[in-house]
C-alpha positions as CSV (number, residue, x, y, z in Angstrom):
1,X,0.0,0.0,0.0
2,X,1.0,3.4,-0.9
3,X,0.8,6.0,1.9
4,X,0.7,8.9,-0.4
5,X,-2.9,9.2,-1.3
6,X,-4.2,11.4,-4.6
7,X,-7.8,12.1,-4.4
8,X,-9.1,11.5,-7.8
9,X,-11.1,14.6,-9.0
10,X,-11.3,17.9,-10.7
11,X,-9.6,19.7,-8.1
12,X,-6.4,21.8,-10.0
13,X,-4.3,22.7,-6.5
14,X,-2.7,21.4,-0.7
15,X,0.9,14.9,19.9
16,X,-0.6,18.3,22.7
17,X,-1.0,21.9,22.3
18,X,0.1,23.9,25.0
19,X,-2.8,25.0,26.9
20,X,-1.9,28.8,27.6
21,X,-3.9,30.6,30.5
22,X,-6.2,32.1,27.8
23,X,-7.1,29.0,25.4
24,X,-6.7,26.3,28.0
25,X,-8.3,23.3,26.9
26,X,-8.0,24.0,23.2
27,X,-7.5,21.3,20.1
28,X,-5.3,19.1,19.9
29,X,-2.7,16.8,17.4
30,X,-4.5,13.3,16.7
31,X,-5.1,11.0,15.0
32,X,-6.9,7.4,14.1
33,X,-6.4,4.1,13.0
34,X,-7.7,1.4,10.9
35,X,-5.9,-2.7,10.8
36,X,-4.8,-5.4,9.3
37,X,-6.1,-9.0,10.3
38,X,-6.0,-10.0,13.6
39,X,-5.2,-13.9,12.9
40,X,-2.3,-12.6,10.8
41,X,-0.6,-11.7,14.8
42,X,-0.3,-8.1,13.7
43,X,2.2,-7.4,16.9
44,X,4.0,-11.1,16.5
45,X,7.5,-11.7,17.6
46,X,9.1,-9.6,15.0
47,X,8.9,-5.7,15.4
48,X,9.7,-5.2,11.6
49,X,5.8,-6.5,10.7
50,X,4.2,-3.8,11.9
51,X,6.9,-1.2,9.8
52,X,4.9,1.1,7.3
53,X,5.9,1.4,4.1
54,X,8.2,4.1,2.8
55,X,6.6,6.9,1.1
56,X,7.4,6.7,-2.7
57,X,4.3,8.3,-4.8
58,X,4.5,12.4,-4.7
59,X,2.0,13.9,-3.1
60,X,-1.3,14.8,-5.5
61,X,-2.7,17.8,-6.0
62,X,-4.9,18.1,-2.8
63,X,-1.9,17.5,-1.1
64,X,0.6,20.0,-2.3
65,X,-2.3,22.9,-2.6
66,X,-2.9,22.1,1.0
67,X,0.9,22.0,2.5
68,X,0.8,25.5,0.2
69,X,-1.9,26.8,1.9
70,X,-1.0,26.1,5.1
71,X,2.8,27.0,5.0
72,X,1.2,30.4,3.9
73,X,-0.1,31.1,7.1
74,X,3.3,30.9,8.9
75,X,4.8,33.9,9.2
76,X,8.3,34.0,11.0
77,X,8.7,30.8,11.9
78,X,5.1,30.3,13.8
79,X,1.6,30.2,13.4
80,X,-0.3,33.1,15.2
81,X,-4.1,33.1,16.1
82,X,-4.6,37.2,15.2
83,X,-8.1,36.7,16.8
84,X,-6.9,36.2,20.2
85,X,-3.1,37.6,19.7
86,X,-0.7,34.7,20.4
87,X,1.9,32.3,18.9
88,X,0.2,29.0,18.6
89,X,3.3,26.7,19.2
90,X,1.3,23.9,19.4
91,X,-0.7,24.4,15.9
92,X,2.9,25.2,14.4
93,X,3.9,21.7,15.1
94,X,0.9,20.2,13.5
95,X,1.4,22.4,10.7
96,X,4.8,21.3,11.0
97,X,4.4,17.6,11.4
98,X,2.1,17.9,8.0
99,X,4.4,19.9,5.7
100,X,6.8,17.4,6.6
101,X,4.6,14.1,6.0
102,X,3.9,15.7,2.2
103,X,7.4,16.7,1.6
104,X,6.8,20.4,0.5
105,X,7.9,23.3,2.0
106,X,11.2,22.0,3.4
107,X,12.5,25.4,4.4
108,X,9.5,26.4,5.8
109,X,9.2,23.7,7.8
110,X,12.7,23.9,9.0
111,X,12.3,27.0,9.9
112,X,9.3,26.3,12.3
113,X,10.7,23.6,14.0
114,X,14.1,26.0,15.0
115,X,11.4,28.8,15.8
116,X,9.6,26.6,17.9
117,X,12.8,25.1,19.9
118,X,13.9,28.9,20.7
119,X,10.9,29.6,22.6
120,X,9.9,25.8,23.6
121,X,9.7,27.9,27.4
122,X,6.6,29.4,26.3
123,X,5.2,26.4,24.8
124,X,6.2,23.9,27.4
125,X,5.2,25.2,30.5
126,X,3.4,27.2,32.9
127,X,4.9,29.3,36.0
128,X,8.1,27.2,35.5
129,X,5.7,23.7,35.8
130,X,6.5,21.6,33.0
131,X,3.3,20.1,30.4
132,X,3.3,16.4,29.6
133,X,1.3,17.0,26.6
134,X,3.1,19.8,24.8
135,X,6.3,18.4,26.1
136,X,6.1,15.0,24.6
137,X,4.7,16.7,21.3
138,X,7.8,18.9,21.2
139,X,10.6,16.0,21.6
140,X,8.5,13.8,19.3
141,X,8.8,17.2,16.9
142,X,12.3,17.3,17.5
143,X,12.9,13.5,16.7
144,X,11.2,13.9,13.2
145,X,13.6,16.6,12.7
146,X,16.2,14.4,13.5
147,X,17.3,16.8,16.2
148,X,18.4,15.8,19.5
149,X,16.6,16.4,23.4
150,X,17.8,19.9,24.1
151,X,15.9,22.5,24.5
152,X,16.9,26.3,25.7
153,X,14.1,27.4,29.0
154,X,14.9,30.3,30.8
155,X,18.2,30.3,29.7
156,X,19.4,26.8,30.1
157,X,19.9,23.9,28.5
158,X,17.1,21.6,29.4
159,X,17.4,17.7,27.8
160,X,13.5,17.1,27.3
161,X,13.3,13.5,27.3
162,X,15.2,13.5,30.7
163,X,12.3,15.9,31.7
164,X,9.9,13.9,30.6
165,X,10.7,10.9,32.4
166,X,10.7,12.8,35.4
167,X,6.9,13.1,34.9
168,X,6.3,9.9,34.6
169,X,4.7,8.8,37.7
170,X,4.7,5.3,40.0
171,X,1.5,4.0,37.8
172,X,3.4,4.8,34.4
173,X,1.1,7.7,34.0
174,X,2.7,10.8,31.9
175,X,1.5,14.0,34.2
176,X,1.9,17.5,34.4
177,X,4.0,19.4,36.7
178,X,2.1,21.1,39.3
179,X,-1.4,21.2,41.0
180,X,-3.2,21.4,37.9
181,X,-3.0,18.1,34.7
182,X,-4.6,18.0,31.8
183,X,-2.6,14.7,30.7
184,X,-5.1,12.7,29.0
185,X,-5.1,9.4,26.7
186,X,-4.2,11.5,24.2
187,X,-1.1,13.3,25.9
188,X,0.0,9.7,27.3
189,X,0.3,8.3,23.6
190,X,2.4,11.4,22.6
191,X,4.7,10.8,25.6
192,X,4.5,6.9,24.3
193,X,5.2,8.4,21.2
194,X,8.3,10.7,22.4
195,X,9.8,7.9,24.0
196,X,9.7,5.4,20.9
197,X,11.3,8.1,18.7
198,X,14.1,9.2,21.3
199,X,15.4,5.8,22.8
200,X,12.8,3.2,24.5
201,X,9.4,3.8,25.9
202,X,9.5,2.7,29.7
203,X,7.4,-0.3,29.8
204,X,5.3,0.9,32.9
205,X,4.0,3.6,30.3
206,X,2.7,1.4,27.7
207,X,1.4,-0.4,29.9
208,X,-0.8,2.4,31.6
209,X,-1.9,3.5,28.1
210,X,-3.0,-0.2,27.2
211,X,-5.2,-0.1,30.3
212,X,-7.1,2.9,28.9
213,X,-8.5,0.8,26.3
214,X,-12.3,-0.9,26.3
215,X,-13.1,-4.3,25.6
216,X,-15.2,-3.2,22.6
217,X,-11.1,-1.9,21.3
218,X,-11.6,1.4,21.9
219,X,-9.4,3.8,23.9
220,X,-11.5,6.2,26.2
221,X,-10.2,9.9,26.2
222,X,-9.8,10.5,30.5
223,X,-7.0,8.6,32.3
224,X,-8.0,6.1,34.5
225,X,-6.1,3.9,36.8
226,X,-8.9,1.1,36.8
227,X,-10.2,-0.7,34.1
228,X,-12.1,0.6,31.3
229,X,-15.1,-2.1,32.8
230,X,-14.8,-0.7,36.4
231,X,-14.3,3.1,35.5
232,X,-16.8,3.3,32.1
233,X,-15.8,6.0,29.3
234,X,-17.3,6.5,25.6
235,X,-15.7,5.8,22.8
236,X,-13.7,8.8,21.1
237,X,-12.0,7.8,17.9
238,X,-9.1,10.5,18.3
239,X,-7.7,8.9,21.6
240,X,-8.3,5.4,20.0
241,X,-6.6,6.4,16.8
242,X,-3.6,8.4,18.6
243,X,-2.9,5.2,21.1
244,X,-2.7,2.9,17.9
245,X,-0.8,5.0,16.2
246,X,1.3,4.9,19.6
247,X,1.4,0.8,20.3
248,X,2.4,0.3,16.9
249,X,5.6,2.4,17.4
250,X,5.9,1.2,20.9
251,X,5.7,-2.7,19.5
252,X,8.2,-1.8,16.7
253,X,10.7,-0.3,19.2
254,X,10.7,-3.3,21.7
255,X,8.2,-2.7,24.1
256,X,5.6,-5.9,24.8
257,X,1.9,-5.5,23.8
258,X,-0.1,-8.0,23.5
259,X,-1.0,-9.8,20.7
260,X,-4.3,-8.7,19.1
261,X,-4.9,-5.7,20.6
262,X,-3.6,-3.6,18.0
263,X,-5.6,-5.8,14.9
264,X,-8.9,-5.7,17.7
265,X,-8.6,-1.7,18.4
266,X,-8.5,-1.0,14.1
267,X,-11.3,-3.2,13.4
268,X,-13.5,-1.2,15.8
269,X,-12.0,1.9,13.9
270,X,-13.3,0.2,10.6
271,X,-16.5,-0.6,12.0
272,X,-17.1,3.0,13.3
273,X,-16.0,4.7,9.5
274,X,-18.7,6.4,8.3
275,X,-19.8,5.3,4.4
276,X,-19.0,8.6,3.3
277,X,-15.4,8.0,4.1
278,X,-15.2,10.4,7.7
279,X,-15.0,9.5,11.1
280,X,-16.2,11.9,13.8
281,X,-14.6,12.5,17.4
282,X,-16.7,10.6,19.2
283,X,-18.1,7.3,17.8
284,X,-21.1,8.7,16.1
285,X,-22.3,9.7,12.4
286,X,-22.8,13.0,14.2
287,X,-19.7,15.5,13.9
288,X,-17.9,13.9,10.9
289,X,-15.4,16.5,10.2
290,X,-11.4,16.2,8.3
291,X,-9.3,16.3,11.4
292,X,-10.6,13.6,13.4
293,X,-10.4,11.7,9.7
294,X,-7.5,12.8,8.8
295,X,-6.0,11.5,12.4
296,X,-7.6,8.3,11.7
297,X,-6.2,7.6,8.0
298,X,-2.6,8.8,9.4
299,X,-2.8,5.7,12.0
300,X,-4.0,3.4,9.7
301,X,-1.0,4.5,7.4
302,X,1.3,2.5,10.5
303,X,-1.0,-0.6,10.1
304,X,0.4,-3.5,7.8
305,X,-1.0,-3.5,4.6
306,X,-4.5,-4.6,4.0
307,X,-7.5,-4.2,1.0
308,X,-9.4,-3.1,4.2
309,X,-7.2,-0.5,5.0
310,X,-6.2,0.6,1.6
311,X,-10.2,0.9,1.0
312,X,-10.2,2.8,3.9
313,X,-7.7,5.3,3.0
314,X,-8.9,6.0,-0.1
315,X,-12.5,6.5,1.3
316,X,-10.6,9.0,3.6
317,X,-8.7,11.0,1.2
318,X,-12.1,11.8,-1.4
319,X,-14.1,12.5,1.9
320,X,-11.2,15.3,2.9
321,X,-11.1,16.5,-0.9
322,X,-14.4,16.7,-1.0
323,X,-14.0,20.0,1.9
324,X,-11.6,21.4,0.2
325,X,-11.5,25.0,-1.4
326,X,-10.4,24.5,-4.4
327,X,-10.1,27.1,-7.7
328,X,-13.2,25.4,-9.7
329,X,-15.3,25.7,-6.3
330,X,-13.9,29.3,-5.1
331,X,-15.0,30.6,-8.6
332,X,-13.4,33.5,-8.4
333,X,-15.6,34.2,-5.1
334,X,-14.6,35.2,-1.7
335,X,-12.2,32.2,-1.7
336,X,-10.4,32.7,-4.2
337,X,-7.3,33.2,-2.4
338,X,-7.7,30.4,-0.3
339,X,-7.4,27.8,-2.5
340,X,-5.7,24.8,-0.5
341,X,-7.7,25.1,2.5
342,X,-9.1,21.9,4.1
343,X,-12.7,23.3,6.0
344,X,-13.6,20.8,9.3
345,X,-16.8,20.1,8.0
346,X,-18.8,21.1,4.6
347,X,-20.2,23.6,6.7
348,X,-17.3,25.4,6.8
349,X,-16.6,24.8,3.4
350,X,-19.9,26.2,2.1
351,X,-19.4,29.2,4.7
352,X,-15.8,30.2,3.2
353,X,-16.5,30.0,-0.4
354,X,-19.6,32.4,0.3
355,X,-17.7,34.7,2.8
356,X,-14.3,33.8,2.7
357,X,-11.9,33.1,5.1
358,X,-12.3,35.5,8.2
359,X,-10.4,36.1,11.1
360,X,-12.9,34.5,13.2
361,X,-12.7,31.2,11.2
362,X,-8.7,31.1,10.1
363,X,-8.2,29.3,13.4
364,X,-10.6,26.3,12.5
365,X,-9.1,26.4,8.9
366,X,-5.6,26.1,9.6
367,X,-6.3,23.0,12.5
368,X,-8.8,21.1,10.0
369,X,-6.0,21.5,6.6
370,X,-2.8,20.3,9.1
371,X,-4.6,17.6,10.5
372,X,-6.6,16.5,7.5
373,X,-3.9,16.6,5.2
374,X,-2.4,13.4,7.1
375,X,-5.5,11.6,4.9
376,X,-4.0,12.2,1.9
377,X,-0.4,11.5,3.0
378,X,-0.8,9.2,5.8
379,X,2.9,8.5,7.1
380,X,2.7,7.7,10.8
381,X,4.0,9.6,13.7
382,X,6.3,6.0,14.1
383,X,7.9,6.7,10.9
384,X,7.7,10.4,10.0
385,X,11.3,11.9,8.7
386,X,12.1,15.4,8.1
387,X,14.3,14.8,4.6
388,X,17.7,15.0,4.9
């Protein structure tokens, strides 16, 4: 399977953020997963089964008029939300993490990555108290850069996995620093993530993301120290497709997880799909929108190769064209200069090419086009590179 996606059509043109004291709580990187057979032993003996494939097909056009449109909105290094006046550092490493997965924009992308490292103290902490989410998403960052642990805060050199561990607390849970933690599912996969990429995920910390998940194979989005059964959560298909995305690299890097558990959690992703090709946040045919399906194709990208999966994919990728602005569907309108630009939902899309893009709606632009690109280049967070 290829995991460079080109959405057939007439289109002509393409893991936390730090949650500062005035958008605590806001979106985050995800993403989803759908498998490979589960009698096949998707997480066998041998790490090297569940490697993706190496990204050979160049991007398509949805693809490079997205990482175009996106890369646009940088400015200086960063992305910055001019509705509420500040440098997003966590929706420049999505933007980030996508320009690199569709291998345009090298310079830009480089350049973000170095801007972001410079001031990783205003992205990695509050009052001096260190984040697990943003943290792990910025030494993950670092790692696909190829770039080692160190980090400048408040003047000194700060080695960010060492940091890290430090968080890590007696259960294997990944928590913030201080009185206050927003660690999640989600921000525990990064951290799973993090580790993978920058030596060995502790075991203890797989370990306390694998008890996150439900019998039914999905992951629930609060951290729990009992069992899924004992504590109760509802499905979300961002923290399912994020933890995937997270055993797989985990598996691949030495740690044990059990057999079947990755094959079980992507068939319930398959089974939740909707028929139009999107996935929602939670588990529902309500909310379908590009990033939570763009997420999802990215973690299916990690998963052995499969007709299920390549169906999938594809499914994915003309669901996420489908919301994009493109010149035939901008007709000269209010969009015209937007062309590239993923909407979250066709909503969106019809709201843009009648209005445009406005400052009150850039925000959900720009999180929807670096997210959902990741549908029609779906290289894993496992494997993704920056070039050489």
């Amino acid at each position: 399977m290829s995991v460079v996606r080109t959405v057939p059509g007439p289109v002509p043109r393409p893991v936390a953020r730090r949650r500062s004291r005035f958008v605590r709580g806001a979106a985050r990187a995800v993403s989803a997963a759908v498998a490979a057979v589960v009698a096949a032993g998707l997480l066998g003996p041998a790490p090297a089964a569940t490697a993706a494939p190496a990204a050979t097909a160049a991007p398509g056009p949805h693809a490079v008029n997205g990482a175009t449109w996106i890369a646009d909105q940088v400015k200086q290094g960063r992305i910055h939300n001019n509705q509420f006046e500040f440098d997003d550092w966590g929706l420049t490493l999505d933007a980030y993490l996508a320009l690199v997965a569709t291998r345009r924009e090298a310079a830009t992308a480089t350049r973000m990555i170095r801007t972001t490292t410079r001031h990783a103290d205003e992205y990695v902490q509050i009052d001096g108290k260190f984040l697990a989410g943003a943290s792990a998403k910025l030494l993950l960052s670092l790692r696909v850069a190829r770039r080692d642990a160190a980090i400048p805060v408040n003047g000194d050199a700060v080695n960010l996995r060492g940091r890290l561990l430090t968080m890590v607390a007696p259960s294997g849970r990944v928590r913030d620093e201080g009185t206050e933690d927003y660690s999640s599912t989600l921000t525990q996969s990064l951290a799973v993530l993090a580790f993978s990429r920058s030596g060995r995920a502790p075991q203890k910390v797989v370990d306390y993301l694998l008890r996150q998940r439900c019998h039914a194979g999905y992951f629930r989005e609060a951290l729990r120290n009992r069992t899924c059964a004992q504590a109760g959560s509802a499905p979300y298909v961002d923290s399912t497709a994020f933890a995937l995305q997270a055993l797989v690299a985990a598996h691949a890097d030495g740690a044990d997880v059990p057999r079947g558990v990755v094959g079980r959690t992507a068939a319930w992703l398959r089974q939740v799909q909707n028929p139009n090709g999107a996935w929602g946040a939670p588990a529902t045919d309500q909310d379908l929108n590009t990033n939570t399906t763009g997420l999802a194709a990215q973690a299916l990208g990690a998963m052995p190769d499969s007709r299920r999966n390549e169906r999938a994919i594809d499914a994915a990728a003309r669901y996420v064209g489908r919301q994009q602005i493109t010149r035939a569907r901008a007709d000269g309108g209010p969009a015209a200069d937007e062309v590239g630009a993923i909407a979250r939902n066709r909503a969106g899309l019809d709201q843009a090419l009648e209005n445009g893009i406005r400052k009150g709606t850039r925000d959900s632009f720009r999180r929807a086009t670096a997210q959902a690109l990741f549908a029609l280049v779906p290289v894993p967070l496992g494997k993704l590179k920056i070039p050489r």
